[in-house]
Structures are given as C-alpha cells and as structure tokens.
PAVOKE-655523 format. One record per residue: residue in one letter; x, y, z of N, C-alpha, C in turn. Coordinates in steps of 0.1 Angstrom, whole numbers, padded with zeros to 4 digits, always signed. Layout:
aXYZXYZXYZ;...
***
This chain:
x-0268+0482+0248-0279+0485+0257-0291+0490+0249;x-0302+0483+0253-0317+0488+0243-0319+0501+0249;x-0321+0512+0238-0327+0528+0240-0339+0526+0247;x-0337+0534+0257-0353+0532+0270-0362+0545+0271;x-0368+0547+0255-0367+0558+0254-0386+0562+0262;x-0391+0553+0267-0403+0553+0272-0396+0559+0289;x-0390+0564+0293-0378+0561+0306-0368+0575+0304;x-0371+0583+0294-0358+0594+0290-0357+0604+0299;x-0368+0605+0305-0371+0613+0318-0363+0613+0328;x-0362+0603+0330-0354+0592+0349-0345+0595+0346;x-0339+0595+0361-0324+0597+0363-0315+0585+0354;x-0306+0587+0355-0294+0573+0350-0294+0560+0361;x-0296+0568+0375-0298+0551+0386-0305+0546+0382;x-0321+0555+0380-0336+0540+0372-0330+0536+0362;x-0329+0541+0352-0323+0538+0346-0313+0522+0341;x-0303+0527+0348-0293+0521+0347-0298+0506+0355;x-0310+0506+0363-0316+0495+0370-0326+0486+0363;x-0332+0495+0355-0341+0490+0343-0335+0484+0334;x-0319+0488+0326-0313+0483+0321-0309+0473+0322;x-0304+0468+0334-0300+0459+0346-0306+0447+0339;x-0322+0447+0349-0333+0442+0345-0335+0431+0332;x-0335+0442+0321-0335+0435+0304-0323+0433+0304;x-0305+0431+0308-0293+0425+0302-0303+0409+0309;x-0305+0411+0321-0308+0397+0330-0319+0391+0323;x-0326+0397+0316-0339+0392+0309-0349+0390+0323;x-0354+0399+0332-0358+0394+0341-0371+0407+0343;x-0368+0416+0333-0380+0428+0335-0398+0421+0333;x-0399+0414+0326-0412+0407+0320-0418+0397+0336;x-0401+0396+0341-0408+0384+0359-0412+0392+0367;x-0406+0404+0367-0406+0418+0380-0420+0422+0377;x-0425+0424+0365-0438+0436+0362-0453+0416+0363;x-0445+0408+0355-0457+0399+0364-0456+0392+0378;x-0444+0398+0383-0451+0394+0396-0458+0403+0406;x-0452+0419+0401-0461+0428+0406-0478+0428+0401;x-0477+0426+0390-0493+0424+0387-0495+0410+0377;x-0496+0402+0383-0497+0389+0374-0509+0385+0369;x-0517+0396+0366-0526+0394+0351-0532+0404+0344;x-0537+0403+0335-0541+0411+0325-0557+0409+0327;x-0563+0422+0323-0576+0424+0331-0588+0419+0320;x-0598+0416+0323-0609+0413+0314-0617+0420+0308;x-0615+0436+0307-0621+0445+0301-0615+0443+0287;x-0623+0437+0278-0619+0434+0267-0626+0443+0252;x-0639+0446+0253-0647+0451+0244-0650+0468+0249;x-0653+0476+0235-0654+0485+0236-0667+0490+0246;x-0675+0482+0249-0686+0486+0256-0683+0486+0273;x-0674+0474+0275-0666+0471+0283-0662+0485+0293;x-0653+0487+0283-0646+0501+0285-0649+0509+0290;x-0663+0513+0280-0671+0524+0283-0670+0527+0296;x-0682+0513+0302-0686+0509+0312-0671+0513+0327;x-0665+0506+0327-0652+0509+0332-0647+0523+0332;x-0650+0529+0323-0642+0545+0325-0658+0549+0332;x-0667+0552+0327-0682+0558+0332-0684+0557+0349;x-0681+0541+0352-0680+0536+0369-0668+0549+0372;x-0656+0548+0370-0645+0555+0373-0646+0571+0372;x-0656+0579+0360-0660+0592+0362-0670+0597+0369;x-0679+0586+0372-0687+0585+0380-0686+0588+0399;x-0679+0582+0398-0672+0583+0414-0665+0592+0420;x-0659+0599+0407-0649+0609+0412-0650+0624+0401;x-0658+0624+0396-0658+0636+0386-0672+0635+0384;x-0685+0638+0392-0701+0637+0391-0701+0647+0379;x-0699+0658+0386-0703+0670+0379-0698+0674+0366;x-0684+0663+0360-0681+0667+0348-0691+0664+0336;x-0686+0669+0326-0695+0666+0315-0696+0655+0313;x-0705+0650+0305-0708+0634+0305-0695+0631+0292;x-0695+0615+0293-0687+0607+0281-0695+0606+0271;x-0693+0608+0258-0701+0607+0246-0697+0589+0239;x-0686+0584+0243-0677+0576+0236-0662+0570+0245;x-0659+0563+0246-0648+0557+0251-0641+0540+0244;x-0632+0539+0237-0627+0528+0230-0616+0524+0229;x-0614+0512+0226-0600+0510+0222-0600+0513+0211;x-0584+0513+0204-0583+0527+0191-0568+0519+0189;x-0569+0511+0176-0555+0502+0173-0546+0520+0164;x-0553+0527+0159-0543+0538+0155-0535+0546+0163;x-0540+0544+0176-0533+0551+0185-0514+0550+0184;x-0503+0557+0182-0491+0549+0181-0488+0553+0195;x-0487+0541+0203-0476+0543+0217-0464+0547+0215;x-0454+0552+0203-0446+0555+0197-0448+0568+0195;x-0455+0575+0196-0453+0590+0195-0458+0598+0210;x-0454+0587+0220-0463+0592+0232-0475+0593+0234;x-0483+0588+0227-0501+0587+0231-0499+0578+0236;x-0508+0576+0249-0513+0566+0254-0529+0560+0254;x-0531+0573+0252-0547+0577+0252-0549+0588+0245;x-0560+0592+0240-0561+0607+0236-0578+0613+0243;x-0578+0622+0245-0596+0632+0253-0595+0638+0241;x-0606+0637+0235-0612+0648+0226-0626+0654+0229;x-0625+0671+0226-0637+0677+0231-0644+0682+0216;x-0656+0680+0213-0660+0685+0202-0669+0692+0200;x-0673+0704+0201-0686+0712+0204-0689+0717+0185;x-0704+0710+0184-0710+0721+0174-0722+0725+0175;x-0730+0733+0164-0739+0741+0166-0751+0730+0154;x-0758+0726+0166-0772+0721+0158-0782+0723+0160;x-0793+0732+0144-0798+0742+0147-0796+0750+0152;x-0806+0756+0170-0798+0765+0177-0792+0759+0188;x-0790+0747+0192-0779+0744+0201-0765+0741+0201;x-0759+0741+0212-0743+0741+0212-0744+0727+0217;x-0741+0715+0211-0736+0703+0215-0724+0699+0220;x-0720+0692+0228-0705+0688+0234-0706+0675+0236;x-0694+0671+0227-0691+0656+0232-0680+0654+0237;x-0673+0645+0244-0662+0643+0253-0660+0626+0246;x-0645+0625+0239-0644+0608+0236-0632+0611+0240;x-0628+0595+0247-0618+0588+0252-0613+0580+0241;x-0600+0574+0240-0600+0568+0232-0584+0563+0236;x-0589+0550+0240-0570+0542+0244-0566+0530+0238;x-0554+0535+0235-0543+0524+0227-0547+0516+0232;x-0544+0503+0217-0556+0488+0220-0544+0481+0227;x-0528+0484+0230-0518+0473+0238-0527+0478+0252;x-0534+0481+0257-0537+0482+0270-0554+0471+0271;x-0554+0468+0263-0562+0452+0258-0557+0440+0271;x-0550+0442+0266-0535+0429+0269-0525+0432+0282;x-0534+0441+0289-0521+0446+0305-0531+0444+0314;x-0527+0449+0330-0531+0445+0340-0544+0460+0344;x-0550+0455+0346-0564+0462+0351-0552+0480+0358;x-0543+0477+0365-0538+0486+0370-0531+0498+0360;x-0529+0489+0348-0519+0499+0338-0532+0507+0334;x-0546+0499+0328-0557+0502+0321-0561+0514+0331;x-0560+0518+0346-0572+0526+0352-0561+0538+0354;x-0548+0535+0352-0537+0543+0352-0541+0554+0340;x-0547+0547+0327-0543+0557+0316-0561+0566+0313;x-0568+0556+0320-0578+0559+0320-0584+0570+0332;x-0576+0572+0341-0573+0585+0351-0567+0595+0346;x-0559+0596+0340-0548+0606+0330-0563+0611+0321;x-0570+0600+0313-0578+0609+0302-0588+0613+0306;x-0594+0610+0316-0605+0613+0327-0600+0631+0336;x-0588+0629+0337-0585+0642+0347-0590+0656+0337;x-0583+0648+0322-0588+0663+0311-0600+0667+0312;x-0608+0659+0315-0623+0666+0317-0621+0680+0323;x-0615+0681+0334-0615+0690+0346-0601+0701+0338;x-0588+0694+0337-0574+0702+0332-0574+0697+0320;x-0571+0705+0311-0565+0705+0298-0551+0703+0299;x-0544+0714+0309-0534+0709+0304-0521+0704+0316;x-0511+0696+0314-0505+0688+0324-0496+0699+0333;x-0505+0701+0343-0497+0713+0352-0500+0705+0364;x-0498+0711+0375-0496+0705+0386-0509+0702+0392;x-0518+0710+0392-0533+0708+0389-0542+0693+0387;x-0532+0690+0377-0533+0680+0368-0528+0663+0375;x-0518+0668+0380-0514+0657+0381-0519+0651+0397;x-0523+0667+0407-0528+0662+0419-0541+0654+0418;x-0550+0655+0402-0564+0652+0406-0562+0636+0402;x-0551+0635+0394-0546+0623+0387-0544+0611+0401;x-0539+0619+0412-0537+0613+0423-0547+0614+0432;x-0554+0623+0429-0566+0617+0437-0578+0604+0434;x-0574+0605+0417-0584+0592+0414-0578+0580+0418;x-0566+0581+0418-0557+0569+0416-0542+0570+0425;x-0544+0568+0441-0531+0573+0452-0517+0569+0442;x-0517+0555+0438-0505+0551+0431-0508+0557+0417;x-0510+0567+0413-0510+0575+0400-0494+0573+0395;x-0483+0584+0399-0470+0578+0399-0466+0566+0395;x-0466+0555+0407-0460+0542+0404-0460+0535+0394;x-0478+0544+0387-0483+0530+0381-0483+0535+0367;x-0479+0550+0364-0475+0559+0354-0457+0551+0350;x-0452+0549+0362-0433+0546+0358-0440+0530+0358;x-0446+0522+0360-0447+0507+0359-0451+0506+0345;x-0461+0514+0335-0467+0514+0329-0455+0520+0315;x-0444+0523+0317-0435+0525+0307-0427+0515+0307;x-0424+0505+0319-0417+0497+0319-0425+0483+0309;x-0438+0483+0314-0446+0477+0303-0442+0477+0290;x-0441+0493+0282-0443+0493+0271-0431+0488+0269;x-0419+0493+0273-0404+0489+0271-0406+0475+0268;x-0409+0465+0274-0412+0449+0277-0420+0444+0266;x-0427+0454+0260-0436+0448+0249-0431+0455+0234;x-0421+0466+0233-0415+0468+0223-0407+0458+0220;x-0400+0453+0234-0388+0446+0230-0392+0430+0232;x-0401+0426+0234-0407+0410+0233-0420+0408+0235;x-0431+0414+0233-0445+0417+0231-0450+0415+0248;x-0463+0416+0249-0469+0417+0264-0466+0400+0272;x-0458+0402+0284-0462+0390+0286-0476+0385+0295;x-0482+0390+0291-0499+0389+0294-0509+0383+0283;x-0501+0383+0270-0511+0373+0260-0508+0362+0265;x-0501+0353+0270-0496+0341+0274-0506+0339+0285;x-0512+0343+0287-0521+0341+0304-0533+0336+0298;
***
C-alpha cells in the first residue's frame, strides 16, 4: 500500500477508502470528476490579482499585499503549501510593512477550487498567525467548503506524488 502521508491525520476508514481508490487506480477519475479542470490563473500577476479580488472582499481592513506568486521552491514535501511572510523595517524614520504570499507552483496545474483553498489559509494569517480555532472559523468564512476542499486538496497531492496532476492533460 502507498504511504498517504498527506492523509496521516484521518482516521484508518478515510483512509483505508483512499487506499481503496489508488489499489483501483480510480483516485485521479473521483477528484476530475469532482472538479474537472484546472484553472487559468496562470502568471504571477494573475495571482496577485486573484488573491487581491479575494482579500478584498473579505478582509478590507487588513494590511495590504506587498507581493503574491507562484514559488517552484516551495517543497509540498515538508508541508508548505503556501507560506505569509510579514516583513517590517525601519526606513529613515518610518516603520514599513510588507505582507507576501507565496504558493507552491503544483497549484499552477489544479482546479481554481484547490488554488482559492490555499489562497484562504494564507489570506486568514493576515488576521491569525497562528492555526487555532480562530483560524480556521475565518478560513470558513472566506471559503463555506474550507474543510472539503482542504481533505480534496491532499488527495490531489497524493495523485500527483504518485502519477503527476491529472490536469496537465487538459
């Protein structure tokens, strides 16, 4: 059986149903038929634009974005999906603050739904630092299927460790 280690969380039933899934070779038909295509936000400006619309609507008052990109260093392998970085320095006499986003480039190549999934997660740090309950209700406020689309979005990665996205094919 392939280590599901994007999955270590879940009980042994998901689990053991996900498993299911990849003996049948049938995980890559489930996740495109649930979302059968990969989104057109393609360029870093793109992005921007796409996270900005999405902080815009639901976080006015946060600090602005300085930066938002795709980032091929990111390793989906050590649990990033994304990273928020906050950078304050002193120029002259002002205190500057920037806020950059910055998401693994396999989210290039997924469905608009995985992309606004990880892009809500790095959007909520504006407001929480850190992943408390706090955290995850505002997660659900930008995005009702936050959850779903958090457990759909490991099944992704699982599908693309073990046979790359099947959304380059599209």
């Amino acid at each position: 059986m392939h280590r599901l280690k994007y999955l270590a969380g879940y009980s042994p039933g998901i689990t053991g149903q996900v498993a299911q899934l990849i003996a049948e070779n049938r995980l890559g038909n489930v996740l495109l038929q649930r979302y059968p295509k990969a989104h057109d936000v393609r360029t870093d400006r793109a992005l921007y634009e796409f996270t900005v619309d999405m902080k815009n609507e639901f976080l006015r008052t946060a600090q602005p974005l300085s930066r938002v990109v795709y980032d091929g260093k990111i390793h989906v392998l050590n649990n990033a999906l994304g990273t928020h970085t906050f950078v304050s320095r002193v120029q002259g006499g002002k205190l500057k603050a920037k806020n950059e986003i910055r998401i693994a480039s396999v989210f290039r190549d997924a469905p608009v739904e995985f992309l606004k999934m990880i892009v809500v997660h790095e959007l909520a740090h504006l407001k929480e630092k850190e992943h408390n309950k706090a955290f995850y209700q505002l997660c659900a406020y930008m995005e009702p299927a936050y959850h779903q689309l958090e457990f759909d979005t490991r099944l992704f990665l699982t599908l693309v460790e073990m046979a790359g996205s099947p959304y380059l094919q599209t």
